[in-house]
Backbone of each chain as nested JSON, in Angstrom:
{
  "chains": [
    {"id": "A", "residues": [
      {"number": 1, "name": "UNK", "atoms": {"N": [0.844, -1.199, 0.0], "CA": [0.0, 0.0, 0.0], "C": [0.883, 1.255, 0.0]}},
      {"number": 2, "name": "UNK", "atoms": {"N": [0.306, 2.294, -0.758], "CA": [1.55, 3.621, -0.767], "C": [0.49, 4.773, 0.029]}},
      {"number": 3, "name": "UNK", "atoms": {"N": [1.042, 5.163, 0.727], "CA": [0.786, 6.685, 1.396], "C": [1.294, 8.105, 1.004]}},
      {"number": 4, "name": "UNK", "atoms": {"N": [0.879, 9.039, 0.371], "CA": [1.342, 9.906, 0.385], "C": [1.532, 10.895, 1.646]}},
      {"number": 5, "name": "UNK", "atoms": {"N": [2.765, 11.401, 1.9], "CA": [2.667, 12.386, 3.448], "C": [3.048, 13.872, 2.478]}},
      {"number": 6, "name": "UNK", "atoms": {"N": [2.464, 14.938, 3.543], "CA": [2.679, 16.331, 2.71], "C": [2.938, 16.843, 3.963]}},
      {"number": 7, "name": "UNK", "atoms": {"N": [4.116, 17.652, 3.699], "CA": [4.476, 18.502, 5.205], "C": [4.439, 19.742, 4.501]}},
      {"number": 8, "name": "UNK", "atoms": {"N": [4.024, 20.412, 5.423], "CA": [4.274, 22.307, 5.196], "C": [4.694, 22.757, 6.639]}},
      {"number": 9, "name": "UNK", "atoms": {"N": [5.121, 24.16, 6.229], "CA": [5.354, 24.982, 7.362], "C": [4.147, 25.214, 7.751]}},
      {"number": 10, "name": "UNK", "atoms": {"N": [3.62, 25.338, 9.573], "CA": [2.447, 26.386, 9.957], "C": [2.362, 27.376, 9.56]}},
      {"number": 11, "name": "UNK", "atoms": {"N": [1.474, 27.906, 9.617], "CA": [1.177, 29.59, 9.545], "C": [1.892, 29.924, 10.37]}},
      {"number": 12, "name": "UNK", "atoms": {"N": [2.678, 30.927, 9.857], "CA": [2.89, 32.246, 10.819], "C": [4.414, 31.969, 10.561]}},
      {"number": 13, "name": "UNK", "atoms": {"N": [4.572, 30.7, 10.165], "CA": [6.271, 30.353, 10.533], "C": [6.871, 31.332, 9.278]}},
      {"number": 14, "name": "UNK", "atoms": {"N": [8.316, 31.529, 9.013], "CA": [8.579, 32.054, 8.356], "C": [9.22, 31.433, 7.241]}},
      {"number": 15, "name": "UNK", "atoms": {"N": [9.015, 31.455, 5.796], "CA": [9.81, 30.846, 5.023], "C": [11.186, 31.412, 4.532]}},
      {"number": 16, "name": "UNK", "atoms": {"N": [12.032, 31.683, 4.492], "CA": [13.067, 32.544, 3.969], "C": [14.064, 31.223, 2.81]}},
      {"number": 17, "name": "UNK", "atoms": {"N": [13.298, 30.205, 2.517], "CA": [13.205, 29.327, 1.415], "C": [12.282, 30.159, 0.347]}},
      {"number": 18, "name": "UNK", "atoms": {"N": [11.011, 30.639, 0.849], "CA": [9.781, 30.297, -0.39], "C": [10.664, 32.229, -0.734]}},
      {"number": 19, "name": "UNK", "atoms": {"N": [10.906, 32.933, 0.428], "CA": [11.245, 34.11, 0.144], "C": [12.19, 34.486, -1.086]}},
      {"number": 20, "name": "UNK", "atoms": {"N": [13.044, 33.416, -0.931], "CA": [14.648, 33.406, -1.611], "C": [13.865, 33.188, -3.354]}},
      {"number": 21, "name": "UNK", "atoms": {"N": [12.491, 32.084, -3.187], "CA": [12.173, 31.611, -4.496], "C": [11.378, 33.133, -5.066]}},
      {"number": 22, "name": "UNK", "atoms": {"N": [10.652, 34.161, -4.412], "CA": [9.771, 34.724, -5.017], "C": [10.97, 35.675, -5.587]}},
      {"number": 23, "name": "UNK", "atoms": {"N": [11.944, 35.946, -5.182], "CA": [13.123, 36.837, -5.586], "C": [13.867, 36.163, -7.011]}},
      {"number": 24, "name": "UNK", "atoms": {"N": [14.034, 34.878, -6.584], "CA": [14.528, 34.409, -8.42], "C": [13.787, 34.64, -9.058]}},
      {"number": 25, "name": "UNK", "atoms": {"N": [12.184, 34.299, -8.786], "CA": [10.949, 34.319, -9.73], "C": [11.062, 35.889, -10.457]}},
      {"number": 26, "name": "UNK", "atoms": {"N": [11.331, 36.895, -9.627], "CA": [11.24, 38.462, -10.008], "C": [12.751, 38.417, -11.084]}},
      {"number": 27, "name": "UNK", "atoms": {"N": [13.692, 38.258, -10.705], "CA": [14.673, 38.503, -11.352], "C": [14.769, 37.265, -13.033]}},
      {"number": 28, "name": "UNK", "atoms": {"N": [13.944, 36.129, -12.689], "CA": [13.353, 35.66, -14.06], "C": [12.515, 35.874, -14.613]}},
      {"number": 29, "name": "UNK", "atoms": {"N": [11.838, 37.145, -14.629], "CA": [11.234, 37.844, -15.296], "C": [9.503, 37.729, -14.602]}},
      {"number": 30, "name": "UNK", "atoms": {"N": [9.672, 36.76, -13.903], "CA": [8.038, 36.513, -13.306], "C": [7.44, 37.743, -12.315]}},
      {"number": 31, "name": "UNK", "atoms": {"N": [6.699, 38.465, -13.092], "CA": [6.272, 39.352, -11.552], "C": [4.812, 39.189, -11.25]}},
      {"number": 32, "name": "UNK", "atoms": {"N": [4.171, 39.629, -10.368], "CA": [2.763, 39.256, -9.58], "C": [3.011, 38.068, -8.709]}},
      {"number": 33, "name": "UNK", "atoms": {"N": [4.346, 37.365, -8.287], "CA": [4.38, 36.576, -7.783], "C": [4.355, 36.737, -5.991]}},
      {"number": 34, "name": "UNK", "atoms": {"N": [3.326, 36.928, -5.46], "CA": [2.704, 37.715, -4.145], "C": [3.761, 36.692, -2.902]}},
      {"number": 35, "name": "UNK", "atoms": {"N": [3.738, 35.902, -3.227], "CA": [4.794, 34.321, -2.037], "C": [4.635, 33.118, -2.966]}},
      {"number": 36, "name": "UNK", "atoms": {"N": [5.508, 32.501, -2.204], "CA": [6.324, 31.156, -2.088], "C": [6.498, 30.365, -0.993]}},
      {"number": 37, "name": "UNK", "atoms": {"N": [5.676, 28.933, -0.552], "CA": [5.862, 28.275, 0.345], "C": [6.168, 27.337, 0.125]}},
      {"number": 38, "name": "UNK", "atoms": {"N": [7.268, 26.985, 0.482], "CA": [7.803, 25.357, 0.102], "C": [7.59, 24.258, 1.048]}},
      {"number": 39, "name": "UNK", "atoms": {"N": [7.103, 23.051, 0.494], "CA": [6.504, 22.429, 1.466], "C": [7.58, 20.818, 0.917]}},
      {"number": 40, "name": "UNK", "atoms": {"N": [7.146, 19.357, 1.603], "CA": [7.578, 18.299, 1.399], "C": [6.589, 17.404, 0.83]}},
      {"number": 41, "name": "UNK", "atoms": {"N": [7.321, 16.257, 0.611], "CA": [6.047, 15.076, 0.069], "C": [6.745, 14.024, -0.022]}},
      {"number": 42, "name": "UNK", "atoms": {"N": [6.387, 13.168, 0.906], "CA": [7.041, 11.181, 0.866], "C": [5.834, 11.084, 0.707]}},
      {"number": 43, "name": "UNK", "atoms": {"N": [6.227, 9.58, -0.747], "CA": [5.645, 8.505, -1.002], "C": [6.074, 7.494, -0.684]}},
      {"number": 44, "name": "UNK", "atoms": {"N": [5.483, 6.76, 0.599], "CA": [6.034, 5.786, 1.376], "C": [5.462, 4.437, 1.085]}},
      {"number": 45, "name": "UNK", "atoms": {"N": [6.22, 3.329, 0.457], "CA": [5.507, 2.389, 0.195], "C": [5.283, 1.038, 1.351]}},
      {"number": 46, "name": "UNK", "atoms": {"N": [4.095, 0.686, 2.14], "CA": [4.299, -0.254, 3.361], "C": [3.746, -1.98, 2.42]}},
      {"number": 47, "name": "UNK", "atoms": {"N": [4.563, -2.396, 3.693], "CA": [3.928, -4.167, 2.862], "C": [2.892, -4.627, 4.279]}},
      {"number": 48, "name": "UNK", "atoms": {"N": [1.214, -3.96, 3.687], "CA": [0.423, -4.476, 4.714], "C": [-0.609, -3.675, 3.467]}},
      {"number": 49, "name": "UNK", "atoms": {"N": [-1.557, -4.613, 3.967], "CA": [-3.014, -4.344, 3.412], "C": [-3.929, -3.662, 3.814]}},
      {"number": 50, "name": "UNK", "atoms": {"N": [-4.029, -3.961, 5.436], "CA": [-4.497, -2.883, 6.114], "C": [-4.936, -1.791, 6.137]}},
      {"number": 51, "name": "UNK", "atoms": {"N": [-5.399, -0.821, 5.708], "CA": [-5.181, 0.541, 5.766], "C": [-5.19, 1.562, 7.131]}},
      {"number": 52, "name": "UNK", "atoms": {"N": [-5.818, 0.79, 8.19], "CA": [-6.131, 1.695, 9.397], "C": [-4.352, 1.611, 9.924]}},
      {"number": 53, "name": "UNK", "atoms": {"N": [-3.987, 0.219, 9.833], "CA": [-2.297, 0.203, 10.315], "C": [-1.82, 0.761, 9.893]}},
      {"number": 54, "name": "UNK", "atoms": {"N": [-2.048, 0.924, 8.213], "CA": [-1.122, 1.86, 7.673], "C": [-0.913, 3.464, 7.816]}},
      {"number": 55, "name": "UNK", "atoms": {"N": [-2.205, 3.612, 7.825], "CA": [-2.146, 4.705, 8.082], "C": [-1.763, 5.433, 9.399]}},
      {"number": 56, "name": "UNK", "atoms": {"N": [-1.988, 4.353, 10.528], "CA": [-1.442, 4.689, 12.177], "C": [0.346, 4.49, 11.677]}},
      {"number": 57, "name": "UNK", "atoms": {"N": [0.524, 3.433, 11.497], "CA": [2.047, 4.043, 11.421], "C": [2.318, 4.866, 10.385]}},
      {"number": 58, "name": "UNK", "atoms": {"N": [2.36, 5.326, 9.349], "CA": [2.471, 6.949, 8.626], "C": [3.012, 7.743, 9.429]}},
      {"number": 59, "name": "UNK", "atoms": {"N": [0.875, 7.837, 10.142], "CA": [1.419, 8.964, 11.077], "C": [2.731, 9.224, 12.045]}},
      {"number": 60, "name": "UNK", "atoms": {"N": [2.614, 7.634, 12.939], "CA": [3.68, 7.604, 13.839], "C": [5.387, 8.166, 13.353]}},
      {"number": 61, "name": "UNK", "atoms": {"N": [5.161, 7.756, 11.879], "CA": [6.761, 7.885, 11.283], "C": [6.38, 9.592, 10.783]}},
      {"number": 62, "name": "UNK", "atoms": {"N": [5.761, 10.248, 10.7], "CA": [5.788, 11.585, 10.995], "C": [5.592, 12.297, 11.894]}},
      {"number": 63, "name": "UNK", "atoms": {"N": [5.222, 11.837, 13.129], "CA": [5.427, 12.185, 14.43], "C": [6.779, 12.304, 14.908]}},
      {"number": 64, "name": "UNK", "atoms": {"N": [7.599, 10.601, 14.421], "CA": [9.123, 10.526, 14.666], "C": [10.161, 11.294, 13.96]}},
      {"number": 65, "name": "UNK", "atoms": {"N": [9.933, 11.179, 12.409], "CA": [11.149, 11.417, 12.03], "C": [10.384, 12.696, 10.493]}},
      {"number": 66, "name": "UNK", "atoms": {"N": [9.469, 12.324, 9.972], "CA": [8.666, 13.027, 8.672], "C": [8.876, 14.52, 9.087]}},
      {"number": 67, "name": "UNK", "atoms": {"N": [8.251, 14.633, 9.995], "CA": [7.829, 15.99, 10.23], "C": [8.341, 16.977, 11.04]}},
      {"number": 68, "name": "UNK", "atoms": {"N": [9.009, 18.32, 11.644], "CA": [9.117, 18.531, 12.745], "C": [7.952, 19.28, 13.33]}},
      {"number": 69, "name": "UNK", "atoms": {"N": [7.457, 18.207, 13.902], "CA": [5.814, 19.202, 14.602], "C": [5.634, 20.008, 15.081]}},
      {"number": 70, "name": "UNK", "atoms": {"N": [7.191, 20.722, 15.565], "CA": [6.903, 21.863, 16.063], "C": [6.557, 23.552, 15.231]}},
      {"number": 71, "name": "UNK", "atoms": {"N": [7.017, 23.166, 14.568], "CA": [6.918, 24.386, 12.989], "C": [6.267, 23.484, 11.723]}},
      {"number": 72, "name": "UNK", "atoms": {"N": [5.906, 22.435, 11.787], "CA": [5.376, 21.79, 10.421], "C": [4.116, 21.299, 10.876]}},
      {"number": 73, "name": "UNK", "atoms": {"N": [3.517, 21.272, 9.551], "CA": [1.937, 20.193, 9.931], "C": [1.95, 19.015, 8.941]}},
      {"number": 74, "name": "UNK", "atoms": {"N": [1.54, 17.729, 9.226], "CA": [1.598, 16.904, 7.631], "C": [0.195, 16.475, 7.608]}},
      {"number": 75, "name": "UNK", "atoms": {"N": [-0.085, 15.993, 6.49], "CA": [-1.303, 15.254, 6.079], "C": [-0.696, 13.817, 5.1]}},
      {"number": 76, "name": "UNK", "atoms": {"N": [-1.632, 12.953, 5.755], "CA": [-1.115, 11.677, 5.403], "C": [-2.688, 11.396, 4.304]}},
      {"number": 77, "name": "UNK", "atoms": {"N": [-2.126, 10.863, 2.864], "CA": [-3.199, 10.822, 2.046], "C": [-3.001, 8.838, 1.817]}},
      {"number": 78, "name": "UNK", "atoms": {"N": [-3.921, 7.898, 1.923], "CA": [-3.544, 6.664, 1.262], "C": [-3.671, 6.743, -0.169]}},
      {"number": 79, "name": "UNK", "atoms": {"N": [-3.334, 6.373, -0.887], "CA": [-3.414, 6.24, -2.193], "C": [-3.876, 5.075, -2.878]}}
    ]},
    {"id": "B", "residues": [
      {"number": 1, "name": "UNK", "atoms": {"N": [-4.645, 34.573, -6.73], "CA": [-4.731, 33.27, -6.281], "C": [-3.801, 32.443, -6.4]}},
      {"number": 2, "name": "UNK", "atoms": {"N": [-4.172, 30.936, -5.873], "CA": [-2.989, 30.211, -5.582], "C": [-2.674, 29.246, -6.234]}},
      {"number": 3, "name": "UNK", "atoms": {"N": [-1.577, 28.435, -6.188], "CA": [-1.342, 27.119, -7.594], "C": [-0.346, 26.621, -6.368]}},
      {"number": 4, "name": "UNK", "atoms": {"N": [-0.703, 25.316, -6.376], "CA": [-0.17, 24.3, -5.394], "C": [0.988, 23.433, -6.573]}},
      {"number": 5, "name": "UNK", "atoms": {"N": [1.987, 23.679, -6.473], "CA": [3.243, 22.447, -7.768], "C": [3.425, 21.829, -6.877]}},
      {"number": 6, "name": "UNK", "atoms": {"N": [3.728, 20.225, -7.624], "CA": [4.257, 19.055, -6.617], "C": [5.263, 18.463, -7.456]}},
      {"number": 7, "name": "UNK", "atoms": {"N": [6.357, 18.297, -7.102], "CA": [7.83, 18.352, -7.903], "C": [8.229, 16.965, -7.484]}},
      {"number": 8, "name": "UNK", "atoms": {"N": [8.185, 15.59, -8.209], "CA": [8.59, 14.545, -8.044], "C": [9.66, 13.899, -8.72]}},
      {"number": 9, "name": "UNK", "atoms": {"N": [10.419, 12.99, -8.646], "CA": [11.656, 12.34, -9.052], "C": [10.965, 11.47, -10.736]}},
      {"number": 10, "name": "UNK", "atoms": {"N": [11.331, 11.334, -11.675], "CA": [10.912, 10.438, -12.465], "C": [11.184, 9.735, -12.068]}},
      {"number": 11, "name": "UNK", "atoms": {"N": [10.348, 8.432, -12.653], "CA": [10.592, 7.129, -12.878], "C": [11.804, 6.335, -13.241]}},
      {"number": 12, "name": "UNK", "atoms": {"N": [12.329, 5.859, -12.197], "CA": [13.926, 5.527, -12.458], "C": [14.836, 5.979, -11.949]}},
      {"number": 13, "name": "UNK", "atoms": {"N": [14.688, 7.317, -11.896], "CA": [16.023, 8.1, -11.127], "C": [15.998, 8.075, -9.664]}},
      {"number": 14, "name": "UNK", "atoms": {"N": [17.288, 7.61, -9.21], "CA": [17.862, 6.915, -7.52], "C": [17.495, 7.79, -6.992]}},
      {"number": 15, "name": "UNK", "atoms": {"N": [16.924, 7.561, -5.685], "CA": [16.049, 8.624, -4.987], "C": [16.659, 8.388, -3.374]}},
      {"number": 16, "name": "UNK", "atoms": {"N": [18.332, 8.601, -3.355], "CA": [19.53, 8.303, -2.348], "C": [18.648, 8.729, -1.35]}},
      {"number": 17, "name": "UNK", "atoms": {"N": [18.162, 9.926, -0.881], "CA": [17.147, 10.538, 0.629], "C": [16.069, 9.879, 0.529]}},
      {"number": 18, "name": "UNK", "atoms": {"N": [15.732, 8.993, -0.228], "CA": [14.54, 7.885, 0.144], "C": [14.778, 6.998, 0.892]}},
      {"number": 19, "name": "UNK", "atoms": {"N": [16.118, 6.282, 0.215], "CA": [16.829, 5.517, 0.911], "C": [17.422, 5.629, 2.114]}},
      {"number": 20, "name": "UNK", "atoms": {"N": [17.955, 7.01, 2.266], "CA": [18.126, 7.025, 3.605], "C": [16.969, 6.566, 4.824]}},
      {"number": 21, "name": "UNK", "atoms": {"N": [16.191, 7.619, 4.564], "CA": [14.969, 7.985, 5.369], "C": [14.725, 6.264, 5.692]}},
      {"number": 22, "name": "UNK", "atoms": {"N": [14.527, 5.321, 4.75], "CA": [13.916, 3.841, 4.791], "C": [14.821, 3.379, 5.987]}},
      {"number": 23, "name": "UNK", "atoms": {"N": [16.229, 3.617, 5.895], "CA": [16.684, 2.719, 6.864], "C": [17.087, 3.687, 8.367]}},
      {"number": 24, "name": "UNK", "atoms": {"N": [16.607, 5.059, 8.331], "CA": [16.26, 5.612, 9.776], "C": [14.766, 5.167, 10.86]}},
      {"number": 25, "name": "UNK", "atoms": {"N": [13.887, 5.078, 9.339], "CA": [12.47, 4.537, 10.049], "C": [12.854, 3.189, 10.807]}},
      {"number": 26, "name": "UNK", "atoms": {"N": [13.773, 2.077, 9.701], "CA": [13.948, 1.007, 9.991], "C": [14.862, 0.751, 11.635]}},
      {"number": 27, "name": "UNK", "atoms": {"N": [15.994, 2.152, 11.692], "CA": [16.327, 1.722, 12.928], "C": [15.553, 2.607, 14.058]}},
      {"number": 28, "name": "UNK", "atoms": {"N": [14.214, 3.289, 13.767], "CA": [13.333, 4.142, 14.494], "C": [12.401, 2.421, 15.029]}},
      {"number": 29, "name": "UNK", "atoms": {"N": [12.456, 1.749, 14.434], "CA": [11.666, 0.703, 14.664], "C": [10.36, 0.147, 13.874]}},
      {"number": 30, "name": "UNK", "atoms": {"N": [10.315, 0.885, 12.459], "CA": [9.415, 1.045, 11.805], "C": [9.913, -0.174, 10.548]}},
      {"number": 31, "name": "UNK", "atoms": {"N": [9.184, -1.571, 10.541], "CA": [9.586, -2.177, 9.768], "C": [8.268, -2.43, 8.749]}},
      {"number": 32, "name": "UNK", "atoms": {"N": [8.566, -2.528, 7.842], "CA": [7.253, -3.689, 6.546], "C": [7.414, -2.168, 5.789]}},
      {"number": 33, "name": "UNK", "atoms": {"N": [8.801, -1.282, 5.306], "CA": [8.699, -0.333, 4.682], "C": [9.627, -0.632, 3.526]}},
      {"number": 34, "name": "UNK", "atoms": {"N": [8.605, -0.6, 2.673], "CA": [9.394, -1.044, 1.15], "C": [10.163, -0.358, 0.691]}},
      {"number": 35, "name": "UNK", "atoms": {"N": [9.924, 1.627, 0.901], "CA": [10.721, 2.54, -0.286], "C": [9.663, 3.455, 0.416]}},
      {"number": 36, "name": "UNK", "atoms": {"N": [10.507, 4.863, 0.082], "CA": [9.87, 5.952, 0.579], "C": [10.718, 7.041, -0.833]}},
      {"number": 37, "name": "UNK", "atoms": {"N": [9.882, 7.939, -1.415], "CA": [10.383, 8.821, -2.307], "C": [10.129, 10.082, -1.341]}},
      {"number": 38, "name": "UNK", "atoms": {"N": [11.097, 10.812, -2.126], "CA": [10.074, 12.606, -1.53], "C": [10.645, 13.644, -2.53]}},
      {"number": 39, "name": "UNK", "atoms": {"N": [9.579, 14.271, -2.611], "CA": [9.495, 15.506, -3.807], "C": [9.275, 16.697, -2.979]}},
      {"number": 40, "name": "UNK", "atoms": {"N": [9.258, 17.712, -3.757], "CA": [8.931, 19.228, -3.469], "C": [7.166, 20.006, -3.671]}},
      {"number": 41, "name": "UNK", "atoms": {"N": [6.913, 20.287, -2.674], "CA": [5.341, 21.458, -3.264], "C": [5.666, 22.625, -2.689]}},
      {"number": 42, "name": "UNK", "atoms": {"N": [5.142, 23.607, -3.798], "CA": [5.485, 24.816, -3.449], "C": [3.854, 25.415, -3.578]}},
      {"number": 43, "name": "UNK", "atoms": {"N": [3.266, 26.245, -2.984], "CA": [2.244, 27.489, -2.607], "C": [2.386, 28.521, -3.258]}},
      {"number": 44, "name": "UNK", "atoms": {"N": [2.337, 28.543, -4.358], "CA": [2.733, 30.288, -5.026], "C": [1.306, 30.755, -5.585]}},
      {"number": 45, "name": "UNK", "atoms": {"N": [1.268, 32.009, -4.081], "CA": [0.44, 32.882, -4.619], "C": [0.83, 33.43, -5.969]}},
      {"number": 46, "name": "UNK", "atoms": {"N": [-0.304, 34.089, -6.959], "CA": [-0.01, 34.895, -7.723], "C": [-0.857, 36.04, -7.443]}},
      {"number": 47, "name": "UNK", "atoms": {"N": [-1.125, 37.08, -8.337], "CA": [-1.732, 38.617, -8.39], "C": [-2.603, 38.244, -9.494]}},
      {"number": 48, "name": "UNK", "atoms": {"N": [-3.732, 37.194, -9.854], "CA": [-4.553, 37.308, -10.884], "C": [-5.719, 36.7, -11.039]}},
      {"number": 49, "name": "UNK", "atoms": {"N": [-6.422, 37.259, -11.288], "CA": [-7.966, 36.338, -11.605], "C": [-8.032, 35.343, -12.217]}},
      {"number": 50, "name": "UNK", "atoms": {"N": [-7.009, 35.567, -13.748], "CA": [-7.237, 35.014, -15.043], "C": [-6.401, 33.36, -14.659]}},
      {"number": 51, "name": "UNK", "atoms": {"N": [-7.766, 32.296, -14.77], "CA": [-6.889, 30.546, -14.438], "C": [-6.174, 30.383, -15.554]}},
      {"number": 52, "name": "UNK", "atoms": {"N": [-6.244, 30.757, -16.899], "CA": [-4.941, 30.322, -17.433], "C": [-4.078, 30.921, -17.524]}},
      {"number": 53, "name": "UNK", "atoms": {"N": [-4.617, 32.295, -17.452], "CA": [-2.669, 32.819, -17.247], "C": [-2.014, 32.398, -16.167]}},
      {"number": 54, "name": "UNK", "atoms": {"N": [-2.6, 32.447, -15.165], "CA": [-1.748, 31.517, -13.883], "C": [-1.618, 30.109, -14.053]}},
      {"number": 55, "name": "UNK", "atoms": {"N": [-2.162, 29.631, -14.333], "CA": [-1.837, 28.315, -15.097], "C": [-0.419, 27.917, -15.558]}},
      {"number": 56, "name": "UNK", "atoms": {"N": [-0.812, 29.151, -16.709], "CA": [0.863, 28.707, -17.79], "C": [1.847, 29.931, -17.452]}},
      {"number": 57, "name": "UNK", "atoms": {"N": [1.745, 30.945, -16.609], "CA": [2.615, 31.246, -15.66], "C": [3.236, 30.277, -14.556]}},
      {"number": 58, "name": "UNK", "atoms": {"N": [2.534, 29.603, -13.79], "CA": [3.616, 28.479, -13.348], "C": [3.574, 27.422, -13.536]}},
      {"number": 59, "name": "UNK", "atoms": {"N": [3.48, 27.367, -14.858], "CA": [4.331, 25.713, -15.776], "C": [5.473, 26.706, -16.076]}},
      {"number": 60, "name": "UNK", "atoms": {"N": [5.207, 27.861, -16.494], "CA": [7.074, 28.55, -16.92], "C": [7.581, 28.855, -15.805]}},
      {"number": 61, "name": "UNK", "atoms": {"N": [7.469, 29.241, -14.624], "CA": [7.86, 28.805, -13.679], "C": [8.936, 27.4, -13.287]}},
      {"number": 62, "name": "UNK", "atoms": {"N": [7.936, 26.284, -13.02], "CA": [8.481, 24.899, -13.332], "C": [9.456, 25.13, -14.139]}},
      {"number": 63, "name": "UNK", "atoms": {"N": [9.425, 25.092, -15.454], "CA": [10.088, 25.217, -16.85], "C": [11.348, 25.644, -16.378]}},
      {"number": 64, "name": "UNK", "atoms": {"N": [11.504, 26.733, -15.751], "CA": [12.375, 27.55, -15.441], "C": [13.14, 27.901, -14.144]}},
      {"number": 65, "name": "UNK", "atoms": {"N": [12.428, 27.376, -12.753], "CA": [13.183, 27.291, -12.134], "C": [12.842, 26.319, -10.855]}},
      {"number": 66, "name": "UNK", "atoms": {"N": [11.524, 25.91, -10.485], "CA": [10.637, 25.265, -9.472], "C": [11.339, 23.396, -10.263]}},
      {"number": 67, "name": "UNK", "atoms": {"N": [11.29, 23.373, -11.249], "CA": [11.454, 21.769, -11.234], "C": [13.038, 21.621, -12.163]}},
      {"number": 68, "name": "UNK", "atoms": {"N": [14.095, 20.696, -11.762], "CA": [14.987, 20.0, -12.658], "C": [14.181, 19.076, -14.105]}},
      {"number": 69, "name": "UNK", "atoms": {"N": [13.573, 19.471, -14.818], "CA": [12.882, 18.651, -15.916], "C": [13.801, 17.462, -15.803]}},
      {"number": 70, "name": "UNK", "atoms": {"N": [15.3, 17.671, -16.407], "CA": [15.966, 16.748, -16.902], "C": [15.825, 15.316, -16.021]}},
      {"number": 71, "name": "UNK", "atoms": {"N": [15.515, 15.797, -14.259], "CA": [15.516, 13.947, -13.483], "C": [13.91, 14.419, -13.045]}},
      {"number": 72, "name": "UNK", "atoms": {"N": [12.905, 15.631, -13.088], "CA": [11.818, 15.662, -12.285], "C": [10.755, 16.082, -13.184]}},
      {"number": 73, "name": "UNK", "atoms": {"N": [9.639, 15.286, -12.516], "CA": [8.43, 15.854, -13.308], "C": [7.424, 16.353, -12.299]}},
      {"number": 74, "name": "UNK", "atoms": {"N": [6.179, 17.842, -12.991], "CA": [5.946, 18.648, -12.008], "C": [4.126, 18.685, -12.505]}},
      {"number": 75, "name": "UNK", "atoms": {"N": [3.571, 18.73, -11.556], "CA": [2.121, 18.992, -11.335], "C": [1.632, 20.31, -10.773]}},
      {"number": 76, "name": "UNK", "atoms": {"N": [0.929, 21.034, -11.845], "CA": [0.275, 22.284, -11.648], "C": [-1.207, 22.227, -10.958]}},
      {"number": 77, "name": "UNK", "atoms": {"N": [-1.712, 22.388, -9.621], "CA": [-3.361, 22.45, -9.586], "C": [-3.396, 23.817, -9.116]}},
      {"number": 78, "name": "UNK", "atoms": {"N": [-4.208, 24.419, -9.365], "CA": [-5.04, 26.047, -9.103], "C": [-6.161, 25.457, -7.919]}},
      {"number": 79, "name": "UNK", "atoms": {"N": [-5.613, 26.002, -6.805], "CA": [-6.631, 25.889, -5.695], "C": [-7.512, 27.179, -5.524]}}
    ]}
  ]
}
């Protein structure tokens, strides 16, 4: 079974990643480009059929190691 | 408005921080994990009403600086 996980920054946090991108975007000619938030994405493949397991450990492995929860949020999608 | 890109590895190309990540879960205690990929999403507001000009404003984007074409392929949705 594959899971997709999506991490982003919370609100409020600061990106000075997505910042750095809206500045190339201007200097490559792109303007109206208002922000830039850069976020993550594992496609994690498990060997179980399950889906409620799967999806409890996901989470757990973005609790542990995916995510840092203290400035990030993830969403775990099954696929 | 906004356009959510999701920047993934093609098909084929070694995805070494997958691999890592697989065998940190594995000594986190997380076993029955086949492969884990991870890609990029980025949040880029734009300044416009018009869905296809934002549209094919960030595919040239992508094109140009959000995705490596040559090992990555990239998904445009307008949220």
């Amino acid at each position: 079974m594959k899971a997709r996980v999506t991490v982003t920054l919370k609100n409020g946090v600061l990106d000075p990643q997505g910042k750095a991108i809206v500045g190339a975007l201007g200097s490559l000619g792109f303007d109206g480009v208002a922000s830039v938030r850069q976020g993550k994405i594992f496609d994690v493949e498990i060997d179980t059929k399950d889906r409620a397991v799967a999806e409890a450990n996901v989470k757990a492995m973005c609790e542990k190691l995916l995510a840092n929860t203290v400035i990030e949020d993830y969403a775990v999608e099954l696929v």
